[in-house]
N, C-alpha and C positions, 0 to 999 in steps of 0.2 A: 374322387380319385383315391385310390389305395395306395397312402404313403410305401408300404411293401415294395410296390409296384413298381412307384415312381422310384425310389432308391436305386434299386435293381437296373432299371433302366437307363437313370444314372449314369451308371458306373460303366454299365455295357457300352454307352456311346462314347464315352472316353475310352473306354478299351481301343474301340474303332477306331476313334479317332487316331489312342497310338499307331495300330497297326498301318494306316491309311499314311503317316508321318514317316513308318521305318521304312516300309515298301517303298518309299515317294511316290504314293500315287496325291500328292498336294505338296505343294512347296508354301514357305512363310507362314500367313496367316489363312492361306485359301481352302475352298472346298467347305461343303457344310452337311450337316447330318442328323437324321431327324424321328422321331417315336409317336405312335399314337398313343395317347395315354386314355383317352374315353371318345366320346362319339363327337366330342364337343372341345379336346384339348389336344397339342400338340406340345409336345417338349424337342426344343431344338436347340442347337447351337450358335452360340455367340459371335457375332460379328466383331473383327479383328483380334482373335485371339487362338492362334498358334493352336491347328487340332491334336497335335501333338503333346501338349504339354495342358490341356485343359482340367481341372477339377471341376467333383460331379455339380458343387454348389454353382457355377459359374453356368448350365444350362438355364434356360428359360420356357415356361411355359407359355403358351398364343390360343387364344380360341382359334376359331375358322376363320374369320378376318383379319387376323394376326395383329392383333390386340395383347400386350401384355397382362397377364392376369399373375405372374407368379410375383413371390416380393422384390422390389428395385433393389436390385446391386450394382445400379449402375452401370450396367451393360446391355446393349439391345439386338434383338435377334439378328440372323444372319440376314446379308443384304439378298440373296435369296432364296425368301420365305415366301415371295409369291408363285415359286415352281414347285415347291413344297407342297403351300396349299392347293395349289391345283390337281397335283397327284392323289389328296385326299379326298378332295370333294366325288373327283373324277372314278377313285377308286376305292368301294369300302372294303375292299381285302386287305388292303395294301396297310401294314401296320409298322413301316419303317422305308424311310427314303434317305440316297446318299450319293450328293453331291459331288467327282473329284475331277484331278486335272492328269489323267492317266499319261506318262508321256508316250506311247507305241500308239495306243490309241486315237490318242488325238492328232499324232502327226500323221497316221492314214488319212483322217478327215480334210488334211490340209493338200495332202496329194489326191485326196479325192479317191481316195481307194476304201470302196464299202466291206462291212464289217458282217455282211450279213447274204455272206456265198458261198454257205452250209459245204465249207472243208473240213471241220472239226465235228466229228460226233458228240464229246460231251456238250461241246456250244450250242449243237442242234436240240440237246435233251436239256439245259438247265437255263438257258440265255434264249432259245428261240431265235425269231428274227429279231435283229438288229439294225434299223432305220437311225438314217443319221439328218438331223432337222437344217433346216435353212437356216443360214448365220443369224443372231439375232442377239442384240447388247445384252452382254451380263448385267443381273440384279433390275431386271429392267416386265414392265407390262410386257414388251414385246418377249423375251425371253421364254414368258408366263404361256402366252399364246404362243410358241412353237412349237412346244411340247405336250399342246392343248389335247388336240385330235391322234396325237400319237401314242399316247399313254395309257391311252383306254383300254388299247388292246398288245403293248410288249411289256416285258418285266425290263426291256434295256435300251435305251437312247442313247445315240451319240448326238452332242450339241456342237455343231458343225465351228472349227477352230477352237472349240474353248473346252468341252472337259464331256465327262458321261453324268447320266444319270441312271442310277440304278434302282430298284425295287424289290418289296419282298414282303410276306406275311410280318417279317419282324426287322428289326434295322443288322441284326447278325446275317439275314440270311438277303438283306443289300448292301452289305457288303461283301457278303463268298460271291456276289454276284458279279461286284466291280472285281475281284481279283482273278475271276473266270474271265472277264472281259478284257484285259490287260492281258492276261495269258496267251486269249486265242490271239491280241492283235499285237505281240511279238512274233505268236509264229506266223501268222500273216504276213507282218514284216519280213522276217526270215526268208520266206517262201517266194517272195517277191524279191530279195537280194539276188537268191538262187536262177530266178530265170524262171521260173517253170510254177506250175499251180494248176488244180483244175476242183471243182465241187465233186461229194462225194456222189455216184452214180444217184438217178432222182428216185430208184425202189429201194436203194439203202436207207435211204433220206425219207422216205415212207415208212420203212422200219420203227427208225427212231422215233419219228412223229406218233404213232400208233401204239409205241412202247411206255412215253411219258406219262401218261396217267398211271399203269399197273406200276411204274417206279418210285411214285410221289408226288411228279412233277405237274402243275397245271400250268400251261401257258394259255394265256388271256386272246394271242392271238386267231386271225382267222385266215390270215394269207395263207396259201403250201405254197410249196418251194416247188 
């Protein structure tokens, strides 16, 4: 591992973690967030300790079984590190995962209103489809396997009553992802206050889809809309 690396990296997930605190996309000690540092390590964040207020010493490193390997400070990964690891096994693009408790977000899931009925163009071009899982206990095996079969192919999950999971080459570019995902599900929200809503026509919605690579964008999935 390239101490460089690791530093950097560091600092970045606390960064996150601030911003993740001021937005409220996580309240108290909740939500967690995580970095590949080689093919064989994970740096993540700490179980009960305020993402807001974290320093970079206070992450820890896990191999793939999530096995502490960094030195004891006394603190032990987040409680879950088994949706983490699953993200990585499952995904070797995928160089950063993050955990939150979005509130617009998550209260559609509870009303039951899907997050992934391509109204929003940039949604369509940076987030993709958005699939929201079967309830299943936080920090838990079950957890682990909801998100199992779904992962493989979005960069966004809604975990049904409890929060999002986001993804991305790097942990910076999962979290613009949760803040893109909060966004569209305020205006979702919005839009559903108003009365009225309809998806964007399905040849615009071809557009976009066909537009995401020449932009930058890879989406993993294979559904169309």
């Amino acid at each position: 591992m390239d101490n460089t690396t690791e530093k950097t990296l560091r600092e970045k997930i606390c960064q996150i973690g601030e911003l993740m605190h001021r937005f409220q996309y996580v309240d108290g000690a909740a939500g967690n967030i995580s970095a590949r540092l080689d093919d064989q390590h994970i740096l993540t964040t700490p179980s009960g300790i305020a993402k807001g207020f974290m320093q970079p010493d206070q992450l820890i490193v896990v191999d793939l079984d999530g096995k502490k390997v960094s030195p004891n400070n006394g603190l032990n990964p987040t409680s879950e590190i088994l949706m983490h690891l699953e993200v990585y096994k499952k995904r070797p693009d995928v160089g950063g995962v993050v955990h939150a408790h979005p509130p617009h977000a998550v209260a559609l899931t509870i009303a039951g209103i899907p997050l992934n009925c391509y109204t929003i163009p940039e949604a369509v071009v940076f987030l993709g489809d958005i699939p929201t899982t079967q309830y299943a206990t936080p920090s838990s095996y079950e957890n682990r396997d909801a998100i199992s079969n779904l992962i493989g192919s979005h960069h966004a999950l809604m975990l049904a009553y409890h929060g999002s999971l986001t993804v991305g080459n790097t942990a910076w570019e999962a979290y613009l992802r949760l803040s893109s995902l909060e966004h569209t599900a305020r205006i979702t929200y919005l839009t559903h206050l108003l009365g009225s809503g309809k998806p964007l026509p399905p040849e615009q919605i071809q557009k976009l889809v066909e537009q995401r690579s020449s932009w930058g964008f890879v989406i993993p999935d294979t559904k169309k809309p």
